[in-house]
TORVEXVEX-166365 format. One line per 4 residues: their letters; for each residue x, y, z of C-alpha. Coordinates in steps of 0.02 Angstrom, whole numbers. Example, Ala and Ser with C-alpha at 12.3 -4.5 7.8 and 13.67 -1.06 7.14 Angstrom:
// TORVEXVEX-166365
AS	615:-225:390  684:-53:357
// end
This chain:
// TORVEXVEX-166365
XXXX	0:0:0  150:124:43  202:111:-123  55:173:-197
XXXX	21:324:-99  212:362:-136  198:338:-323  14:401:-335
XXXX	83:563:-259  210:559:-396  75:531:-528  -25:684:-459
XXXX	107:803:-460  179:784:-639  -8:751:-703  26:587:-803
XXXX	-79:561:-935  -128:363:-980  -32:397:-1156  151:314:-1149
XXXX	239:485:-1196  189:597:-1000  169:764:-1042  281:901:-939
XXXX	354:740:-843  532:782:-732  691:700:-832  728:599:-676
XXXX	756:399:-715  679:334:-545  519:433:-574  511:395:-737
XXXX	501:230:-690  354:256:-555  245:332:-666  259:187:-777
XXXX	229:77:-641  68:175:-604  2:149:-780  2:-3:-808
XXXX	99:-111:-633  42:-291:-684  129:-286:-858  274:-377:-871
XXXX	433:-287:-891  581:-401:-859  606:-585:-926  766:-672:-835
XXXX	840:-829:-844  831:-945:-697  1027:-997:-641  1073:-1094:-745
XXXX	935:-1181:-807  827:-1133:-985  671:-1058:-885  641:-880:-896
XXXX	548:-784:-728  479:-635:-746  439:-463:-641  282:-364:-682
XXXX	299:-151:-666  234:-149:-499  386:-295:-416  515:-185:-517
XXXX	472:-13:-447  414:-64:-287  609:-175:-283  689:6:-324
XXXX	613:103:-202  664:-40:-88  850:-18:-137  829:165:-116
XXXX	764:152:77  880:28:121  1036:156:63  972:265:176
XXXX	952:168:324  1151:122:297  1187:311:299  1211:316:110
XXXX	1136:463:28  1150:573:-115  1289:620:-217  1370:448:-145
XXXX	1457:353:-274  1400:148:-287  1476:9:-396  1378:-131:-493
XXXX	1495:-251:-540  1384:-399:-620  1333:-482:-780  1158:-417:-834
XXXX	999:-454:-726  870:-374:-659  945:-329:-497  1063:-241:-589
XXXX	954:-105:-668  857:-122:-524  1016:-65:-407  1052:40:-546
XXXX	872:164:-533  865:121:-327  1036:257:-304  955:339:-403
XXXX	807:378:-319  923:440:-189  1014:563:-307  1168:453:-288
XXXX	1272:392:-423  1290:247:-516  1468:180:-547  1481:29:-668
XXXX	1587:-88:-697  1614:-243:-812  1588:-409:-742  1771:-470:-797
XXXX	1863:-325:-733  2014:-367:-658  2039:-351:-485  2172:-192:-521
XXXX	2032:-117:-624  1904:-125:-498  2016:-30:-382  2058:85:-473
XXXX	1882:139:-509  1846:124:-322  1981:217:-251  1962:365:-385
XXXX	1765:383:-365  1763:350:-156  1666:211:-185  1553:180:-13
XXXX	1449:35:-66  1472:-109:-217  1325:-224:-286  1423:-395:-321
XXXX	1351:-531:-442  1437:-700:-402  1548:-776:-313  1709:-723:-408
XXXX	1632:-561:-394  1615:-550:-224  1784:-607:-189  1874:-471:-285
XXXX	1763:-337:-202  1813:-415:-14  1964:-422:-69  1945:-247:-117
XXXX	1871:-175:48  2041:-249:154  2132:-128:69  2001:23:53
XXXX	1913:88:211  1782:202:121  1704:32:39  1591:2:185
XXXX	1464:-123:106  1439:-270:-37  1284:-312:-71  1297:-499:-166
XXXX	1136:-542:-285  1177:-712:-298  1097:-799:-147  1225:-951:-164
XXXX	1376:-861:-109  1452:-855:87  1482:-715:138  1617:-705:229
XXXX	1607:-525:311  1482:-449:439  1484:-266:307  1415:-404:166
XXXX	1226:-435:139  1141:-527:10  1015:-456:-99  861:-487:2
XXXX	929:-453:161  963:-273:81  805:-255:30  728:-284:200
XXXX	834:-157:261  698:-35:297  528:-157:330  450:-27:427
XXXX	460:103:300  564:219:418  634:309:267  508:309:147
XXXX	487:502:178  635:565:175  664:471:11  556:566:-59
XXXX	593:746:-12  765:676:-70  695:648:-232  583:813:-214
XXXX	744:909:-250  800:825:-402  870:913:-551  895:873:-734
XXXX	1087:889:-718  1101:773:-568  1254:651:-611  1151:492:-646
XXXX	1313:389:-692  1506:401:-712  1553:281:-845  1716:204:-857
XXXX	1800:207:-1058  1868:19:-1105  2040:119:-1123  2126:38:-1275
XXXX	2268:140:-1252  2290:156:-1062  2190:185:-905  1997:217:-930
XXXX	1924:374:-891  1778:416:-776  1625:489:-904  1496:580:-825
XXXX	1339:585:-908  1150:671:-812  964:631:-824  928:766:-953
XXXX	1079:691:-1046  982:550:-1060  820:608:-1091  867:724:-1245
XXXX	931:537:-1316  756:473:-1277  676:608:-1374  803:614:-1522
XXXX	794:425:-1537  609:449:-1553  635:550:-1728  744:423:-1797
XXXX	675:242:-1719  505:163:-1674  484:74:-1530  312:23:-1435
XXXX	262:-61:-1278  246:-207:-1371  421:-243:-1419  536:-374:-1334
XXXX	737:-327:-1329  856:-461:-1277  982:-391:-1159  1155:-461:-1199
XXXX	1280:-325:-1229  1353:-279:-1047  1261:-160:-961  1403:-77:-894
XXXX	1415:16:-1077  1327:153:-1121  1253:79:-1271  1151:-74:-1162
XXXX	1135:31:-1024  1046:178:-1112  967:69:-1237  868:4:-1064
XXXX	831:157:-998  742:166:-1181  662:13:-1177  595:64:-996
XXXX	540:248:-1086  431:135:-1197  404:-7:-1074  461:-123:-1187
XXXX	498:-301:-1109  678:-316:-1103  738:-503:-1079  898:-536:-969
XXXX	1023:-676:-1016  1188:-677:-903  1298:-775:-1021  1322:-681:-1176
XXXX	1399:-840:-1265  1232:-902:-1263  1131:-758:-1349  1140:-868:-1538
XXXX	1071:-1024:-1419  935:-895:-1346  872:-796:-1477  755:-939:-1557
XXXX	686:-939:-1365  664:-746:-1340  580:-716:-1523  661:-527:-1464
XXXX	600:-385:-1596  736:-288:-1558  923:-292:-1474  1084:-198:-1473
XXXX	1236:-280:-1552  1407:-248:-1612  1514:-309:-1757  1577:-450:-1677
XXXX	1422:-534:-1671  1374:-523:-1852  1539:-594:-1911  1550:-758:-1799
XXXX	1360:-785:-1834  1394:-747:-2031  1554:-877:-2010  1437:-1002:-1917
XXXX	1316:-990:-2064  1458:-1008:-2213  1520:-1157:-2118  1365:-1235:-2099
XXXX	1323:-1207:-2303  1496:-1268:-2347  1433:-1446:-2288  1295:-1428:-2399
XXXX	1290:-1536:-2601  1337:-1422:-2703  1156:-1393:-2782  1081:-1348:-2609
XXXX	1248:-1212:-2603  1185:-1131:-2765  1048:-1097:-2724  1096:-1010:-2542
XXXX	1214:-902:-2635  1094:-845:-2769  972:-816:-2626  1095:-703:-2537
XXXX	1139:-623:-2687  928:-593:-2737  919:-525:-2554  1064:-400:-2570
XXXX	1008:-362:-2756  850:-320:-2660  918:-210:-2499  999:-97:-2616
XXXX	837:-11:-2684  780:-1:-2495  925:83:-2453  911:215:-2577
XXXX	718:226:-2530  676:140:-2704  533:5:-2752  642:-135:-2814
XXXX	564:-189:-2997  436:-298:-3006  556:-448:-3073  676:-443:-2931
XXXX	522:-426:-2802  463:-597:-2879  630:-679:-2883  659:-604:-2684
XXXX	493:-696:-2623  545:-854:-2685  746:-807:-2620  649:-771:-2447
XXXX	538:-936:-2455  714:-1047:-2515  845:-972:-2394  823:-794:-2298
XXXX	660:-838:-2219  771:-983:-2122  902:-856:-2087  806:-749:-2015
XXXX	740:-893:-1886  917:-916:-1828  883:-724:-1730  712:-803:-1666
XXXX	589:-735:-1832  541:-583:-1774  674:-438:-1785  615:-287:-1838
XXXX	792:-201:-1817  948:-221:-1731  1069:-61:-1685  1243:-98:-1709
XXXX	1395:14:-1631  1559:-1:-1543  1672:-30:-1690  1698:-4:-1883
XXXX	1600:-145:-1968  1648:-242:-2145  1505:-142:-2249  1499:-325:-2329
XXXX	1439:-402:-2187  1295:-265:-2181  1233:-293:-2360  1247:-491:-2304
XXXX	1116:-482:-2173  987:-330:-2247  990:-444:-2405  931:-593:-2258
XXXX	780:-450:-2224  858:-410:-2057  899:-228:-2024  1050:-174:-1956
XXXX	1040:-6:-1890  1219:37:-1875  1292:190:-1811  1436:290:-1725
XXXX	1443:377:-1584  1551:347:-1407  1519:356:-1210  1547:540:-1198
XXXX	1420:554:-1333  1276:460:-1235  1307:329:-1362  1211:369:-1538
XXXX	1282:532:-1635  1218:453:-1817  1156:298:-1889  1046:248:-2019
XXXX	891:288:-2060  731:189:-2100  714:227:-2252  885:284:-2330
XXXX	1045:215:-2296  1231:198:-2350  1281:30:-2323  1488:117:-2328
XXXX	1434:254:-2203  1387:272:-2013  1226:334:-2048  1138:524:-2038
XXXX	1186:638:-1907  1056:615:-1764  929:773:-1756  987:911:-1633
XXXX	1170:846:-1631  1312:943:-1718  1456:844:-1810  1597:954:-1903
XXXX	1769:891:-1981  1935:983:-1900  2067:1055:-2012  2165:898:-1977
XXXX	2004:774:-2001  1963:747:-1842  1759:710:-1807  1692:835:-1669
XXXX	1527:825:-1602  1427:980:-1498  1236:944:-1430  1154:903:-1269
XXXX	1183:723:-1271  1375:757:-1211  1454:706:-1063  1483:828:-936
XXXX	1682:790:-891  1772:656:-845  1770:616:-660  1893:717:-570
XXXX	2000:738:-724  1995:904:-768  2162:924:-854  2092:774:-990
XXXX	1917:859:-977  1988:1036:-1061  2091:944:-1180  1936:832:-1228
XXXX	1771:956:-1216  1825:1126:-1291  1707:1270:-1302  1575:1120:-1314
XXXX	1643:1039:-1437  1668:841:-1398  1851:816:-1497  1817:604:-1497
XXXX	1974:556:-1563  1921:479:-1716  1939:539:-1905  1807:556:-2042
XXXX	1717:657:-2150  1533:692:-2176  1491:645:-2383  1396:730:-2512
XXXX	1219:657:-2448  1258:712:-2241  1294:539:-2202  1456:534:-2075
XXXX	1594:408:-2120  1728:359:-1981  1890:314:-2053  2021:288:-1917
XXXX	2063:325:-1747  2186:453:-1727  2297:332:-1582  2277:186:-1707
XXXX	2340:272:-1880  2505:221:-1890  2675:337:-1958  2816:240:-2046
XXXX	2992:279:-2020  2960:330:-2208  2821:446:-2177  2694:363:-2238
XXXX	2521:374:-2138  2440:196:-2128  2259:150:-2067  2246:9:-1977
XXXX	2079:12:-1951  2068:-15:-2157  2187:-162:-2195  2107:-229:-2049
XXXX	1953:-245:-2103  1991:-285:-2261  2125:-460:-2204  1951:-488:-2087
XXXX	1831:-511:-2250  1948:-654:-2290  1851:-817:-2213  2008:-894:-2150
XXXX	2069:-727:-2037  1977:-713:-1887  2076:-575:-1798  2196:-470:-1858
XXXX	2318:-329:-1789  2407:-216:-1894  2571:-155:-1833  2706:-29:-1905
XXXX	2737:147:-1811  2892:195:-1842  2965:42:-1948  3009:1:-2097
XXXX	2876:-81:-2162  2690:-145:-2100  2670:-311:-2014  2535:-412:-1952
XXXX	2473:-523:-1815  2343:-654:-1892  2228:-747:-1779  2160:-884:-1919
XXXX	1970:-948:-1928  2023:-1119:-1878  1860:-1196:-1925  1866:-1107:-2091
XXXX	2032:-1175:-2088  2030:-1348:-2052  1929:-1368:-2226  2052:-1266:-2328
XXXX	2183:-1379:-2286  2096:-1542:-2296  2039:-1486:-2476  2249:-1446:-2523
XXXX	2294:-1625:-2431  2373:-1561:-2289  2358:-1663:-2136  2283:-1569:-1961
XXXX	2365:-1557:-1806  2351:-1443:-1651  2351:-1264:-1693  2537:-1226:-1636
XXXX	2603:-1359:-1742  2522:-1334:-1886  2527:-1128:-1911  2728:-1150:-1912
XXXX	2707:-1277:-2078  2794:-1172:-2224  2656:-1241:-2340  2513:-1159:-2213
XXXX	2623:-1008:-2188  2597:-1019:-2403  2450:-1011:-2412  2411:-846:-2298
XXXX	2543:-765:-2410  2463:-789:-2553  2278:-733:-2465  2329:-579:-2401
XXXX	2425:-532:-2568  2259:-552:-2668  2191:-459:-2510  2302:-311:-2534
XXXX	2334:-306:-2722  2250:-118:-2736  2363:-73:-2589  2494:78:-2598
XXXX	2634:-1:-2578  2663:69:-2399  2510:2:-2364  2546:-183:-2388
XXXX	2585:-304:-2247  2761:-366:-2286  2770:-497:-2133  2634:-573:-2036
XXXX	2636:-680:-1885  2519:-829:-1852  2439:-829:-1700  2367:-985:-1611
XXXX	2273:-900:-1465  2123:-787:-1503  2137:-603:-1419  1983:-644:-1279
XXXX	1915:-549:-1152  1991:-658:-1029  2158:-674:-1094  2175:-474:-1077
XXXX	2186:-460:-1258  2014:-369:-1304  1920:-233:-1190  1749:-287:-1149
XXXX	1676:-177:-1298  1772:-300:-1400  1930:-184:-1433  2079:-232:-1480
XXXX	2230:-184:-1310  2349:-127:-1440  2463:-76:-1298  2452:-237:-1217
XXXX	2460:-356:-1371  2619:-260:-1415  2708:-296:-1233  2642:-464:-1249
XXXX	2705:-507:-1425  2855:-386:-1429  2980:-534:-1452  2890:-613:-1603
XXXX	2864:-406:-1654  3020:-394:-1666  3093:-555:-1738  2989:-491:-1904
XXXX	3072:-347:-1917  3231:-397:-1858  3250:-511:-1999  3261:-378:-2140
// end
């Protein structure tokens, strides 16, 4: 009952309406959220896998809010209030946006982190931000963050959602023991006048960068930040209550994270899966309409499908390839906003009824569209899947940029581009090509860095690093970083970023690393597609063995030669990757390697490899 007269006061004093889109409503997350509880509180809003089993629970409006007002009563009664900075360190749940909108509903501030941070990471992010309280997921978790408070006296509390874990310190409670901190409702009141004095530039967040090229940087981004994304997203996307997003992506980036806050602006059901290996495993389960992505997804799930149709007789291959090739005949006339002519559209349907239909049911059957960010993408692998009928929405845009500064649009689209500029957002080209960006979706600073804050944010102007241009038809195209475009001890300017994604549309490269600042010559670390692979080199008669053993064969060696040379035959000669180096071990997550946007540690792979760096260079 207490939660009703709190959030029917709420209701009452911003007049919501029973449309989805409240008129004259405050840009605070946590009421957001209780006024959408109040419409409609026995809808269900979250969809979460059970442990480790395939059943899905769910949580109606009503559990979610009345679970966040909960977290934001029991902060109190630990003497937590606002402008306190908390950690979430956990794979996605829905505790975890739950924690998330409870601080806020304190005017505290939400510090993420990824759930395979190291244990040096996670302190650093602690110590710099004061952290006073940390939301743990699991067990491994949990033991880095008690780890963690032996060393740091301002941590005073870890709150574990897993109920199977020990805890093994008297500051430690599990998640329902939090939540019945406050049972009598003892601060229900002054959670409120709390909330009473909220402003549209509260800090909502300070976001951590994956730092590619060193330590990661505290981004602070506010409620109206996020709101003026809601409302811009609106002009470009549609999304209705009756949608269902599958949540894989970690929501310790801005791109799930706000995403979520947008499928809660709708109330959209947004489906939880903690392992993101298992998303291709899920999706037929979900049926989701929409979810996030990045690159990396679409090229192991293209691989999976060329592997599968290289098993196939050679008839049944035919007629997958002509299928593609009808569907991306097709997905060109859409993109230029054109009726495809009546002969195509016949030969499409029976393309769609043959093949793409059944690639389509491999994402569950019902995508409508799918945004894709966080790294340049192979524009071939975005005619590949519009030509299956599913839309990729891709885009650019970066965590001091509240994620989305262009993508494309429904209707019109450049398959070689990063989309339109997003409406109210301003994008101009530097004198030396650099892509800045001006609006009210950027960041406010980074976290107690104000030295990398004026160097970054000047006169409003977001300088992100990255260069591009904007073409002839106002659609933005992002070329290189500016730390990953190399200089030869000739002089010679090199993008990485473009030989790398060009060795990548080979089917037998999964990874690659270009290398070559201030040498001679360009060199490359290959990562192969060992499936792809194994095929290859049954087909040329050469026997398998484990992957060490058989990448230092001459005749295997051969044959990436001669790949990559028909790879880079339109290469300037600078350009072309004189010496390459097998590698056996994929850059992971967990080996270090890769950030957990799926980023290359460029700085770390070269530490790591500088022996075999060297040895290629050190030959002549």
């Amino acid at each position: 009952m207490t939660f009703f007269i709190f959030f029917t006061i709420l209701v009452k004093k911003h007049q919501v309406f029973p449309d989805m889109h409240v008129k004259n409503m405050k840009e605070n997350i946590f009421e957001m959220v209780a006024e959408r509880a109040m419409l409609h509180p026995g809808r269900e809003i979250f969809r979460f896998r059970k442990g480790s089993s395939q059943e899905y629970g769910s949580m109606n409006w009503e559990e979610m809010a009345r679970c966040c007002q909960q977290v934001s009563c029991a902060l109190l009664s630990l003497g937590i209030g606002p402008e306190s900075n908390i950690g979430i360190f956990s794979e996605n749940c829905p505790q975890w946006l739950i924690a998330d909108i409870g601080i806020l509903g304190i005017r505290a501030v939400s510090v993420p982190l990824y759930a395979t941070s190291s244990a040096y990471h996670l302190g650093l992010v602690a110590r710099e931000t004061n952290m006073v309280l940390l939301f743990a997921g699991n067990r491994e978790q949990y033991e880095k963050a008690v780890h963690l408070q032996k060393q740091l006296q301002i941590l005073k509390y870890i709150i574990v959602f897993d109920p199977d874990v020990p805890l093994v310190s008297k500051t430690s409670l599990h998640w329902k023991q939090f939540l019945s901190l406050d049972q009598d409702k003892a601060y229900l009141t002054r959670q409120a006048r709390i909330l009473e004095e909220s402003q549209p530039d509260d800090l909502v967040t300070i976001i951590y960068t994956s730092g590619t090229t060193g330590d990661s940087k505290g981004v602070m981004l506010t409620h109206a930040t996020f709101f003026y994304t809601f409302k811009i997203h609106d002009q470009r996307l549609v999304v209705t209550k009756a949608d269902i997003s599958l949540s894989f992506l970690p929501l310790s980036h801005v791109f799930e994270r706000l995403w979520s806050y947008y499928m809660l602006y709708h109330s959209a059901l947004n489906v939880f899966i903690n392992n993101p290996r298992d998303v291709i495993q899920q999706l037929p389960r979900v049926k989701p309409t929409v979810m996030c992505t990045v690159p990396r997804f679409f090229e192991k799930t293209r691989e999976g499908i060329e592997l599968e149709a290289a098993k196939w007789p050679l008839v049944k291959r035919n007629i997958f390839q002509w299928s593609v090739k009808t569907g991306m005949h097709y997905s060109e006339y859409l993109s230029k906003a054109q009726k495809p002519p009546l002969g195509l559209r016949v030969k499409r349907s029976l393309a769609d009824l043959l093949v793409l239909k059944k690639l389509r049911s491999i994402f569950g059957g019902n995508i409508r569209f799918m945004p894709c960010a966080g790294a340049a993408i192979n524009p071939s692998l975005l005619r590949f899947f519009h030509g299956a009928g599913i839309f990729v929405n891709y885009g650019y845009g970066a965590t001091e940029t509240s994620a989305t500064v262009s993508c494309f649009q429904s209707n019109r689209y450049d398959f070689d581009t990063c989309g339109t500029i997003m409406p109210g957002i301003e994008v101009r080209i530097s004198e030396s090509g650099e892509i800045l960006i001006k609006g009210k979706n950027i960041f406010t600073g980074y976290y107690n860095r104000p030295e990398e804050t004026a160097k970054t944010l000047v006169d409003g102007w977001y300088h992100s690093g990255d260069i591009g241009y904007i073409n002839d038809q106002g659609d933005l195209v992002m070329t290189d970083r500016i730390n990953e475009l190399i200089k030869t001890s000739g002089g010679k300017f090199v993008s990485t970023q473009k030989i790398e994604l060009l060795l990548t549309q080979d089917p037998c490269i999964d990874q690659a690393v270009v290398l070559g600042e201030k040498r001679k010559f360009v060199t490359a670390l290959i990562v192969p597609s060992f499936e792809v692979l194994k095929k290859e080199l049954a087909a040329l008669g050469i026997s398998w063995t484990i992957p060490d053993e058989i990448l230092k064969r001459k005749e295997v060696i051969d044959f990436f030669a001669n790949r990559i040379e028909l790879v880079q035959k339109d290469f300037l000669p600078y350009e072309k990757v004189i010496k390459f180096l097998l590698i056996a071990e994929p850059f992971t997550i967990q080996n270090g390697l890769l950030t957990n946007t799926l980023k290359i540690k460029r700085n770390i792979l070269a530490v790591q490899y500088r022996e075999q760096i060297e040895s290629m260079y050190s030959a002549g």
